[in-house]
C-alpha angles and dihedrals in degrees: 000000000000124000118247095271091049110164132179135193114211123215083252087067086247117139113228124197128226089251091053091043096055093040096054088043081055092054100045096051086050084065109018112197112209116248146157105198102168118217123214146169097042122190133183130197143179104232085171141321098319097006126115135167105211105193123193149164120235117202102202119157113303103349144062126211139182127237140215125180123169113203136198123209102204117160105354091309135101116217131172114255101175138011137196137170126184131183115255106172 
């Protein structure tokens, strides 16, 4: 679900390629940890034709952090395009 040039900057300030960040996804689904992180505050909001900023809070243990995620509608399909989480609090 990300387009080919998929980038993601992680609350560290890291940037993270499309190849790490599925990895890692891969990783994590071989040994699921159980969690209930709730999301609020959601946004939405056309950048262009196809083009949406989705903007959340994410409450994990003992910390919150703020998301960003910019998503591309192409050929009937939504695919991430960009990512971004920031400490809150």
């Amino acid at each position: 679900m990300t387009t080919e040039d998929f980038f993601e900057i992680g609350a560290s300030g890291k940037i993270y390629r499309r190849d790490f960040v599925i990895a890692n996804l891969l990783e994590r689904y071989e040994q699921p940890e159980p969690h209930d992180w709730p999301c609020r505050d959601f946004s939405i909001r056309r950048l262009a034709e196809n083009l949406y900023l989705l903007n959340y809070t994410l409450d994990e243990p003992g910390r919150t952090t703020l998301r960003t995620t910019i998503w591309q509608s192409s050929g009937g399909s939504w695919k991430i395009v960009f990512h971004q989480g920031t400490i809150a609090g």
